[in-house]
N, C-alpha and C positions, 0 to 999 in steps of 0.2 A: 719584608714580611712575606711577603709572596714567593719568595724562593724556598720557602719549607711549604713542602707536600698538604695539597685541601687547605689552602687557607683562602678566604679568600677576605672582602672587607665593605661593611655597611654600616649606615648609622644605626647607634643606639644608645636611648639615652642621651640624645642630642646632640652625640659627639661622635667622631669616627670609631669605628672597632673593628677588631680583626678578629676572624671565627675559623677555631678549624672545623671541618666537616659541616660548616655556616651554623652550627650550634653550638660546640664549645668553646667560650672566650677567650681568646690569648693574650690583646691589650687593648686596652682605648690611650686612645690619645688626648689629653688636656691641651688647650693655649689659652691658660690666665683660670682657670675651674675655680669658681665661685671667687674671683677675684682677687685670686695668689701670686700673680704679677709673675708667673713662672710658664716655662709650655713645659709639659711632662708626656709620660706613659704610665701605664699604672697595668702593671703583668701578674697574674696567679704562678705561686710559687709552695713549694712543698713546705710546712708546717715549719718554723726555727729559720729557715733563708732570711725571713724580711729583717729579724733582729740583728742575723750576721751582717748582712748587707749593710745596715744601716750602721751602725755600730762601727766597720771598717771604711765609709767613706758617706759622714752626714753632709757632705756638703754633695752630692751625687745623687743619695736615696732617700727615701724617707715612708714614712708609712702612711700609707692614705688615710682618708677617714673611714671609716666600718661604716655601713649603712645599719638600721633598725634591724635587719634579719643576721647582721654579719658577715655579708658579702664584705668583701675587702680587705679583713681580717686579715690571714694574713700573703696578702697580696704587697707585692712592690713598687711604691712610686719613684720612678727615674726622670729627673731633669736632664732636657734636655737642652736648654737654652745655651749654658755655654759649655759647652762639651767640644772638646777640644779633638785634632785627630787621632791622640793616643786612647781616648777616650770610647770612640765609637766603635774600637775592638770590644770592648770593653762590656758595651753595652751590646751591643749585639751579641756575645754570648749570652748574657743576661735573657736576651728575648730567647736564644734557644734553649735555654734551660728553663722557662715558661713553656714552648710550646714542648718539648721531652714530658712537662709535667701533667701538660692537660691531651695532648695527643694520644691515641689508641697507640698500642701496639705497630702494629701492621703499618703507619704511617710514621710510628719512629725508626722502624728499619728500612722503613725506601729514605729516610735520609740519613742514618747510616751508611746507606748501598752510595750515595750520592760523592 
């Protein structure tokens, strides 16, 4: 996570989380979140991704739960527990196409430039 430009990462919400510019969310990270026997990430994603994603591989994705204002909506939960090394290509696209989503401008072409 750290290798994409201003991220940096603190609790919140009890759990790790990575921020770009330490204000915009990119993902937190679960192990076991409300006692799902899973460890995850849970990434903001542009509006229709979470369906596709989930849709092309439920055993990978899944859709978080929405909080009371709609946070989470539609944001992407990724398992990471057994993910395999073909897998963590995989995903790590995944997390740049979160931070492409919620990243200014100006910090998606320093890592374009990269």
């Amino acid at each position: 996570m750290r290798a994409f430009p201003r991220v940096t990462e603190r609790v919140s919400h009890g759990v790790p989380c990575f921020f770009v510019d330490d204000r915009r969310p990119l993902c937190y990270f679960h192990d076991h979140h409300n006692g799902d026997e899973r460890v995850t990430v849970w990434c903001p994603l542009p509006e229709g991704f979470q369906e596709l994603f989930v849709s092309s591989r439920p055993d990978r994705y899944f859709a978080p739960p929405s909080s009371a204002s709609g946070t989470f909506s539609t944001w992407l939960g990724v398992v990471l527990d057994a993910a395999t090394a073909d897998d963590w290509a995989e995903i790590s696209d995944t997390l740049e196409q979160a931070y492409r989503h919620v990243a200014p401008a100006h910090l998606v072409a320093l890592l374009d430039q990269r």
